[in-house]
NUNUVEX-335220 format. One line per 5 residues: number of its first residue (from 1); for each residue x negated, y negated, z negated of N, C-alpha, C. Coordinates in Angstrom, 2 decimals, decimal comma. Layout:
NUM	X:Y:Z:X:Y:Z:X:Y:Z | ... $
***
This chain:
1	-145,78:90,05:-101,68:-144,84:91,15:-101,41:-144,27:91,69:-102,71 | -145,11:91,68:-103,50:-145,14:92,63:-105,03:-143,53:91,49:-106,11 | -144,02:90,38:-105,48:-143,17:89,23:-105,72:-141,99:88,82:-105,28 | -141,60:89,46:-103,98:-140,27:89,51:-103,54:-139,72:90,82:-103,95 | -140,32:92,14:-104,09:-139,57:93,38:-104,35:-139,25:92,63:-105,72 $
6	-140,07:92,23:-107,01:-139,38:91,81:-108,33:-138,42:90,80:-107,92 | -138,27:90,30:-106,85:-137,45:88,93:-106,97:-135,74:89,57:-106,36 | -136,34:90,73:-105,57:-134,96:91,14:-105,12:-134,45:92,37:-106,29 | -135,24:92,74:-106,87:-134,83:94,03:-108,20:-133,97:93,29:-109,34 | -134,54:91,82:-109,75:-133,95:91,07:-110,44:-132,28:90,59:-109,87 $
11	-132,34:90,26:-108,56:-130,85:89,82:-108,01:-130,39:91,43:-108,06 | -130,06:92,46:-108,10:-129,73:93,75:-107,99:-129,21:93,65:-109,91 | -129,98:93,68:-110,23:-129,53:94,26:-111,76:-129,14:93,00:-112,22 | -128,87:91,86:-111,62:-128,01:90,77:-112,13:-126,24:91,14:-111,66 | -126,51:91,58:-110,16:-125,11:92,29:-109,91:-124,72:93,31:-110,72 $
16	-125,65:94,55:-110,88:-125,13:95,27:-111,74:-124,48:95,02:-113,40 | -125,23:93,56:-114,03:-125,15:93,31:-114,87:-123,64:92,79:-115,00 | -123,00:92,16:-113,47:-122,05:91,31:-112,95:-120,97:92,14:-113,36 | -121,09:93,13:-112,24:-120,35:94,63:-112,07:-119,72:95,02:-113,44 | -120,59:95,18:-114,08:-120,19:95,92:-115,68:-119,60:94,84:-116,47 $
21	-119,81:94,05:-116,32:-119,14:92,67:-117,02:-117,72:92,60:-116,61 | -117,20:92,91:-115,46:-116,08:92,32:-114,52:-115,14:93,57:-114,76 | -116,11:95,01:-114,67:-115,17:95,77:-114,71:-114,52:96,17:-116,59 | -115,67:95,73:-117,68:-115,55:95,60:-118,64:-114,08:94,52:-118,81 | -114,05:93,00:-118,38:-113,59:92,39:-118,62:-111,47:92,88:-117,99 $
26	-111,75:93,51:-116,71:-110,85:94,20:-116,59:-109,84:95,07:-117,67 | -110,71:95,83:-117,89:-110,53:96,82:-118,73:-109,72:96,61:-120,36 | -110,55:95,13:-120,89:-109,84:94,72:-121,67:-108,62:94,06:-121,53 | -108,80:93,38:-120,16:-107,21:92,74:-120,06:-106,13:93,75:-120,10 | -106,76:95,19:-119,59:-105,73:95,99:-119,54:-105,04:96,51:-120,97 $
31	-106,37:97,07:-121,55:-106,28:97,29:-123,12:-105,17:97,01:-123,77 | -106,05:95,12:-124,30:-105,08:94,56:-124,77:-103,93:94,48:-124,98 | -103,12:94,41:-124,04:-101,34:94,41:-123,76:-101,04:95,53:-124,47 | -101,48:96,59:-124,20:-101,02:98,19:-124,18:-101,47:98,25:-125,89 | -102,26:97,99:-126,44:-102,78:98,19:-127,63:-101,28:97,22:-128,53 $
36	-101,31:96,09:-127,84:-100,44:94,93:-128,65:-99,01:95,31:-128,78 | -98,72:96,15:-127,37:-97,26:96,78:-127,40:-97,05:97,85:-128,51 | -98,30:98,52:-128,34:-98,05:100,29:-129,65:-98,10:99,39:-131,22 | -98,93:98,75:-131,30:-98,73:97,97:-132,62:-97,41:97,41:-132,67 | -96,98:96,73:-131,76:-95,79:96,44:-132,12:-94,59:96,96:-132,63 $
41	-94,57:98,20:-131,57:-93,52:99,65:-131,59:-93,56:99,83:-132,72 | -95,15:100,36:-133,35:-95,29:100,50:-134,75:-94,96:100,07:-135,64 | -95,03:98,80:-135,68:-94,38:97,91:-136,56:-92,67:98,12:-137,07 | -91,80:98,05:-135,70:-90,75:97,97:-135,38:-90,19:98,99:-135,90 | -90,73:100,42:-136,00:-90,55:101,06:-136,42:-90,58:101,59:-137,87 $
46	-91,82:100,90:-138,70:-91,95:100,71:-139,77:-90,59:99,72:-140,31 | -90,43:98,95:-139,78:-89,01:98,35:-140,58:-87,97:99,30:-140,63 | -87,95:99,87:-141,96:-86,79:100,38:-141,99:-86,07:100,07:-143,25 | -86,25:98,94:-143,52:-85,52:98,21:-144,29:-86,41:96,66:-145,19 | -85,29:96,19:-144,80:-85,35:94,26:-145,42:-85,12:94,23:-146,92 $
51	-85,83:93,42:-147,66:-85,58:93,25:-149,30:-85,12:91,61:-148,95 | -84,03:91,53:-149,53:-83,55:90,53:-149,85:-83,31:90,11:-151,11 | -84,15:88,57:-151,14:-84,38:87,64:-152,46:-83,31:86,63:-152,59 | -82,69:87,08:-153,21:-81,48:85,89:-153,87:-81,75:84,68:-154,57 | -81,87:83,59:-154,24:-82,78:82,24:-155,21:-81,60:81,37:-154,86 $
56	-80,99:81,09:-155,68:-80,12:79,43:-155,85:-78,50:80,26:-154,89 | -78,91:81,31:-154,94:-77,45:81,37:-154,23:-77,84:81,84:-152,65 | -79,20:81,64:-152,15:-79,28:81,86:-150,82:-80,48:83,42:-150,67 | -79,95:83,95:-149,88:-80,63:85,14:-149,24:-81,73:85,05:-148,39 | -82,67:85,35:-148,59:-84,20:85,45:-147,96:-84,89:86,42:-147,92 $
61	-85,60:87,15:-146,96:-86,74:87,67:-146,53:-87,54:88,14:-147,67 | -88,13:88,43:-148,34:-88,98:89,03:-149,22:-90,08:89,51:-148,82 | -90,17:91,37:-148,33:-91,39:91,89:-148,11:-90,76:92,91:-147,46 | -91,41:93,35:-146,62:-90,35:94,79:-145,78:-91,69:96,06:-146,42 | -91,14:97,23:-146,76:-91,69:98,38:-147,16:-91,51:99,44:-146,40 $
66	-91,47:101,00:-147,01:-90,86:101,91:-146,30:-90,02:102,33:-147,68 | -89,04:103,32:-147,05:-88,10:104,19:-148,35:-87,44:103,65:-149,34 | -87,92:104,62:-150,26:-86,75:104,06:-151,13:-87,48:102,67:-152,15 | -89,01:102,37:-151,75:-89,43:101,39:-152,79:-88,78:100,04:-151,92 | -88,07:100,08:-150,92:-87,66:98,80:-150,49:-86,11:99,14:-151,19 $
71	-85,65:99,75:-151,10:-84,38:99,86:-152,45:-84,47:99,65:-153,48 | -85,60:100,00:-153,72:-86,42:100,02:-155,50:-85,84:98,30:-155,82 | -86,61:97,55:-155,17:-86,73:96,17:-154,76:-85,88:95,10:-154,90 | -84,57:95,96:-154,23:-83,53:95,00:-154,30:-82,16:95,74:-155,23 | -82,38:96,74:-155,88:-81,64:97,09:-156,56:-82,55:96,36:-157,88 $
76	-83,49:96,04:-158,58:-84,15:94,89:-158,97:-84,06:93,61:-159,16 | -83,88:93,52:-157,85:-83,37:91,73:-157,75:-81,80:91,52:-157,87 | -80,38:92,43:-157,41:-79,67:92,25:-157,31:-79,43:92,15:-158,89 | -79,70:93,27:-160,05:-79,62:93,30:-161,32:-80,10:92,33:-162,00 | -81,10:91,63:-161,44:-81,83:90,65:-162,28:-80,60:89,07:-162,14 $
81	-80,58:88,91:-160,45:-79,27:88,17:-160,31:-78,20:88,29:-160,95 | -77,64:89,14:-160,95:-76,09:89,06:-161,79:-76,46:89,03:-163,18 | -77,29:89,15:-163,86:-77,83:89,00:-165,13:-77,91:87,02:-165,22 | -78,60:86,67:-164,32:-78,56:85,05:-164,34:-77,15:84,50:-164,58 | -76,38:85,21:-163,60:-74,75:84,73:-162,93:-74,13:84,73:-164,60 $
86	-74,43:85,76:-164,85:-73,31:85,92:-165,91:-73,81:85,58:-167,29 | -74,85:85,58:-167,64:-75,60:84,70:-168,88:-76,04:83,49:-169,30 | -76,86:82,66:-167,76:-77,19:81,26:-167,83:-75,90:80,48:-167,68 | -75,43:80,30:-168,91:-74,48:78,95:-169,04:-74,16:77,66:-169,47 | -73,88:77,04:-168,64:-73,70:75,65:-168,87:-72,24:75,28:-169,57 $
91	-72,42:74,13:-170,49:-71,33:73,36:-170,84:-70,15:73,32:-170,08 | -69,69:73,64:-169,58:-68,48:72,81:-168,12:-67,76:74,35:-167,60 | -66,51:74,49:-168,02:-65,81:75,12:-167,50:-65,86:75,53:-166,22 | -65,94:74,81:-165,14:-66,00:74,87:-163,89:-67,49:75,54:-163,65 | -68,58:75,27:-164,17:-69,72:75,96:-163,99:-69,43:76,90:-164,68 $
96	-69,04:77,71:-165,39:-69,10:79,27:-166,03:-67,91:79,39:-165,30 | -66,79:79,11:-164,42:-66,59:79,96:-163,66:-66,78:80,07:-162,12 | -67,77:79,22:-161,64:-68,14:79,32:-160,66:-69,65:80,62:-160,83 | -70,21:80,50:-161,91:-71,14:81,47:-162,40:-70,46:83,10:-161,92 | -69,73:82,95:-162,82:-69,10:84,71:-163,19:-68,00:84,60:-161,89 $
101	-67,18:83,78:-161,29:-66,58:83,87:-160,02:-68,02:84,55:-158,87 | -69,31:84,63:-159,10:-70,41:84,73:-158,36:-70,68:85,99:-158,71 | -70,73:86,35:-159,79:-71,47:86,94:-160,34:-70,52:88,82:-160,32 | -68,75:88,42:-159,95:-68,16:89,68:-159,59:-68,57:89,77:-158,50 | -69,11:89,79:-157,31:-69,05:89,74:-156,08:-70,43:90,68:-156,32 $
106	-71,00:90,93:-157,52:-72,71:91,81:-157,65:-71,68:93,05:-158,48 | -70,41:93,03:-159,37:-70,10:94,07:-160,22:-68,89:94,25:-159,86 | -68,73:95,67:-159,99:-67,08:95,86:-160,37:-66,56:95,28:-161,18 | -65,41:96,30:-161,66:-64,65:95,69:-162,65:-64,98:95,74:-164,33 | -66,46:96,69:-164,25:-66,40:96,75:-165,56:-67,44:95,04:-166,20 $
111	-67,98:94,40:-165,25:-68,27:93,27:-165,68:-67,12:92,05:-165,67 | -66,10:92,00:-165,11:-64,78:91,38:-165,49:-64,39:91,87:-166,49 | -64,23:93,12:-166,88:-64,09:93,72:-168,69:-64,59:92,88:-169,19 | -65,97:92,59:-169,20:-67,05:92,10:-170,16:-66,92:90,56:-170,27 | -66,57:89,89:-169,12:-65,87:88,84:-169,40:-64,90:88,61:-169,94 $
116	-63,31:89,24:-169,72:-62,35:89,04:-170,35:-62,58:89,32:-172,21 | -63,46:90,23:-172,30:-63,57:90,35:-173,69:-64,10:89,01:-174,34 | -65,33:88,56:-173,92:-65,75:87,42:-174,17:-64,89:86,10:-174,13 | -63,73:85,83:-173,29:-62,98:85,26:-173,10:-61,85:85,30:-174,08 | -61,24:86,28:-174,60:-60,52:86,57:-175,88:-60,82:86,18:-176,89 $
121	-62,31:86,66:-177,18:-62,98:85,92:-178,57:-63,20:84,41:-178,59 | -63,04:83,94:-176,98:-63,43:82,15:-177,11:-64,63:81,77:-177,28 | -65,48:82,65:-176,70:-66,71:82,44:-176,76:-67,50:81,20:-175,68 | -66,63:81,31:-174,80:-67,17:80,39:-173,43:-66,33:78,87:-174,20 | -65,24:78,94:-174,33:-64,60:77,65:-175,43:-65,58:77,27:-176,53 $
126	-66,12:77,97:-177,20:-66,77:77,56:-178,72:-67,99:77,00:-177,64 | -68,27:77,19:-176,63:-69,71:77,63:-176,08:-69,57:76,13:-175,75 | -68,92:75,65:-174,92:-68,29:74,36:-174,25:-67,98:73,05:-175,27 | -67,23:73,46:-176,77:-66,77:72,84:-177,88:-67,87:72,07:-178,57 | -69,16:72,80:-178,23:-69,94:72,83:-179,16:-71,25:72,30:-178,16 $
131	-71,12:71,51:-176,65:-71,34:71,41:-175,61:-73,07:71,97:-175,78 | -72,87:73,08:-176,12:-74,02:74,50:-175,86:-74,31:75,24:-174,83 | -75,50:75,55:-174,16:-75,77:76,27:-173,13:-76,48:77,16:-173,85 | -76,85:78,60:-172,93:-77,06:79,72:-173,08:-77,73:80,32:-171,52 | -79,42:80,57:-171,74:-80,15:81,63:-170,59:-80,65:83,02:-171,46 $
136	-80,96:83,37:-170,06:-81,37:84,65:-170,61:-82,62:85,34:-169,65 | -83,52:85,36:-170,90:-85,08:85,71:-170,50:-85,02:87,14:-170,81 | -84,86:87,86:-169,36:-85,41:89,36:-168,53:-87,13:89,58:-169,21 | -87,29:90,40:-170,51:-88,15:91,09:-170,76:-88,77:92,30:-169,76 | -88,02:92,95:-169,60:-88,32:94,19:-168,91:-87,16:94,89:-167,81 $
141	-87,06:95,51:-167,18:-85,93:96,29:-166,05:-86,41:97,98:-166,27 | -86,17:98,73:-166,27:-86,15:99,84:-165,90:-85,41:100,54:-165,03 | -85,46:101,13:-163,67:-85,16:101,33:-162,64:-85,07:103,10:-162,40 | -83,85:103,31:-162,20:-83,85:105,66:-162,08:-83,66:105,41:-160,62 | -84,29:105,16:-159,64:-84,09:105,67:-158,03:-84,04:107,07:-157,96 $
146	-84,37:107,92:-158,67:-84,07:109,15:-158,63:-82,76:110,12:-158,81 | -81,80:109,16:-158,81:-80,38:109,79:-159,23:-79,56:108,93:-158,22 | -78,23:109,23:-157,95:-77,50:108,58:-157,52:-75,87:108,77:-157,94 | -75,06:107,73:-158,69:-76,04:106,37:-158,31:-76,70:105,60:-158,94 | -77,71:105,09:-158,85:-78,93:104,14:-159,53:-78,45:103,68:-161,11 $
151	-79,56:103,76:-161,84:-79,24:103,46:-162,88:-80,63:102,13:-163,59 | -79,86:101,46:-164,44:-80,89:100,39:-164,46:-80,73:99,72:-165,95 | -81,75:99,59:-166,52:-81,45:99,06:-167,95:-82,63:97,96:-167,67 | -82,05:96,78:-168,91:-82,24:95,69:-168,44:-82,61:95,19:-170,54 | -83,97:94,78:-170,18:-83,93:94,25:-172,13:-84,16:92,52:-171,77 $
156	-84,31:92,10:-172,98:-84,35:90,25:-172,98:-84,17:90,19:-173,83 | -84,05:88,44:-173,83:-83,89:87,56:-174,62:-82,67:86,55:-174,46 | -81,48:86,50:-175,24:-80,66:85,34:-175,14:-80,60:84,16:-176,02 | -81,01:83,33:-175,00:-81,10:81,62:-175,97:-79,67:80,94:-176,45 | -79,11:80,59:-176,99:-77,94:79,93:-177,29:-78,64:78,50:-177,45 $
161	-78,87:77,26:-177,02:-79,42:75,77:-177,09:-78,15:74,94:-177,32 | -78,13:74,44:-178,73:-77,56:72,95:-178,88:-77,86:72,30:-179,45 | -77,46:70,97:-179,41:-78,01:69,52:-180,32:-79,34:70,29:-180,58 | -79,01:70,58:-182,10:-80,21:70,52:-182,95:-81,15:71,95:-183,00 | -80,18:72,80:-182,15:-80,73:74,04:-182,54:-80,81:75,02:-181,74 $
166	-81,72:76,20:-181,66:-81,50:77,14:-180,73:-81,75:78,30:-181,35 | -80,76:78,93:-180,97:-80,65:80,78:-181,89:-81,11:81,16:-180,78 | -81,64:82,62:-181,24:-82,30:83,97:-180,02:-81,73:85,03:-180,61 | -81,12:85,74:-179,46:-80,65:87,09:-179,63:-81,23:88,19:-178,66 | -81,52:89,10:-179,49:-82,17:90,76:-178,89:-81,03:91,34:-177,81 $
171	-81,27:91,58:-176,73:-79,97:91,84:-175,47:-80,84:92,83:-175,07 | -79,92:93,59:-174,78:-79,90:95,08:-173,69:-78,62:95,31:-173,04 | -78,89:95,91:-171,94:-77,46:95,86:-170,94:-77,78:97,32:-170,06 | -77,05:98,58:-169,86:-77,29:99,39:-168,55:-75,89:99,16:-167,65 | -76,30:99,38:-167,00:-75,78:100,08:-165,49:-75,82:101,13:-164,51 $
176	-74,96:101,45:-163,47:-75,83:102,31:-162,37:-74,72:101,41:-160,99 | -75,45:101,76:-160,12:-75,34:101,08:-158,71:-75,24:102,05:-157,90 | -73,98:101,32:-156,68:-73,73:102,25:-155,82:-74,28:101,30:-154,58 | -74,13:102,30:-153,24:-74,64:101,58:-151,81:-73,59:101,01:-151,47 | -73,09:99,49:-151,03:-72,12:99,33:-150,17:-72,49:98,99:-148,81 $
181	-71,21:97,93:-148,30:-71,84:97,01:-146,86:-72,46:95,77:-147,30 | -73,32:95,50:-146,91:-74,08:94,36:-146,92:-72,96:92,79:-146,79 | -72,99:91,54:-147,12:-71,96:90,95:-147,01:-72,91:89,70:-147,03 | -71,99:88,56:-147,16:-72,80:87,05:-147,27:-72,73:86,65:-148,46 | -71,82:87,37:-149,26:-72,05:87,18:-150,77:-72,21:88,14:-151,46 $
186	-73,08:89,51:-150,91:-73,71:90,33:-151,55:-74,39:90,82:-150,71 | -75,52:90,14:-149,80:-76,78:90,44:-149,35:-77,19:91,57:-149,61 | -77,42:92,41:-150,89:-78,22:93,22:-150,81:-77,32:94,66:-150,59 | -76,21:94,84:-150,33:-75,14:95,64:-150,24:-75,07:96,53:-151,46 | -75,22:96,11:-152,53:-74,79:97,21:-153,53:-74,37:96,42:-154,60 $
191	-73,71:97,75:-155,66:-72,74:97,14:-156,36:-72,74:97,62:-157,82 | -72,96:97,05:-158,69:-72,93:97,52:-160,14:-71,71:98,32:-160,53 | -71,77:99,09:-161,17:-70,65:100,16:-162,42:-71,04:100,23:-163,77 | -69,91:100,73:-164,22:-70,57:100,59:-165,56:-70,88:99,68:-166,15 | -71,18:98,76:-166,05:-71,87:97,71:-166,62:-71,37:97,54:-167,89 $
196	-72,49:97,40:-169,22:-72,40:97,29:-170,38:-73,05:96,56:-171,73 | -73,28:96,20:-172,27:-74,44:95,33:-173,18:-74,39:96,64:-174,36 | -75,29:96,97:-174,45:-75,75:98,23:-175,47:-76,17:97,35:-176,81 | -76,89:96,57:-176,63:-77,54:95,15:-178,21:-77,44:94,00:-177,48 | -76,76:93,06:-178,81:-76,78:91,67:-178,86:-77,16:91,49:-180,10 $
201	-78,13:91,53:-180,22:-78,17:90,79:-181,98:-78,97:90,10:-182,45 | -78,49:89,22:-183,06:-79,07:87,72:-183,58:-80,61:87,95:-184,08 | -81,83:87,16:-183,66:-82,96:87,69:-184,54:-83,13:86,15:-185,46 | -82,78:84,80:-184,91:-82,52:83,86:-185,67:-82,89:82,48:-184,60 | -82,67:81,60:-186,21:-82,33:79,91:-185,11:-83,43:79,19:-185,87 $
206	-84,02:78,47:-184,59:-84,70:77,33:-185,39:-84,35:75,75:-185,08 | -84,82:75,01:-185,70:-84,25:73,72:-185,67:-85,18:73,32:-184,20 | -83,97:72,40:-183,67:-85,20:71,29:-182,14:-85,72:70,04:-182,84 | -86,93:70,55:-182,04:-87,04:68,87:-182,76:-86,32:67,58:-182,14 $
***
């Protein structure tokens, strides 16, 4: 007898064990969804703005933030870009102006100044004559998000490479940036002013081997 009451107490608290399992398992199915939706919302909501990475000419995804450090970001990258556009040059006419044809579409007009000046002196000619290229290694950025509109100074290094030799020059450049519309050839919607080279100056050349 003592042996069937344990045998039927055991089937009882196996149901109950059932019970709590089933209604547990319920419970999470319900959860789940509802938990996965508010995260989501959350999320969705947290985007309030895209950093776009400019590489080879094409626009990409980066890192999404909040405020103004996702501006921070791409007022950063857009400066660092037009710094490539308009400094890394190649031998070939057609590439320095497909460069700086790129590279107004990031500046007003005061970086077409800065070309035409350069262009007067024959600098892109001697540059070509002398079938010499020229990059430019971004030391540091400094970034004012605190003003508007944005202001950004920019230090480096400019290589001049030919045949036998390569000079380095000390470069600094500011700016400030305004907000525009976003475009397909200016992704990040903003736009340089001002733009200026504060130092260029020769620190010296050494021979290639």
């Amino acid at each position: 007898m003592d042996n069937l009451i344990k045998y039927f107490d055991t089937i009882e608290s196996g149901f109950r064990r059932m019970k709590f399992l089933t209604l547990s398992a319920v419970a999470l199915a319900v959860a789940v969804p509802s938990v996965s939706i508010a995260l989501s919302y959350s999320f969705v909501n947290r985007r309030t703005g895209s950093v776009y990475v400019v590489t080879g000419g094409e626009a990409s995804l980066a890192r999404l933030s909040d405020g103004e450090s996702v501006r921070d970001l791409e007022v950063r990258d857009h400066v660092s870009r037009f710094h490539e556009l308009m400094f890394n040059l190649a031998p070939s006419t057609d590439a320095v102006e497909r460069n700086i044809g790129k590279a107004m579409s990031f500046c007003d007009k005061s970086g077409y100044d800065y070309y035409q000046m350069l262009s007067e002196t024959d600098f892109y000619a001697r540059l070509i004559a002398a079938n010499a290229s020229q990059q430019i290694a971004i030391d540091s950025m400094a970034v004012n998000m605190g003003v508007y509109p944005y202001e950004a100074e920019v230090t480096g290094k400019l290589y001049v490479m030919r045949q036998s030799s390569i000079t380095a020059y000390d470069f600094e450049s500011r700016c400030s940036l305004v907000n525009i519309e976003r475009s397909e050839s200016n992704p990040h919607g903003l736009m340089i002013e001002k733009f200026r080279v504060v130092r260029n100056r020769q620190l010296g050349t050494r021979q290639r081997n």
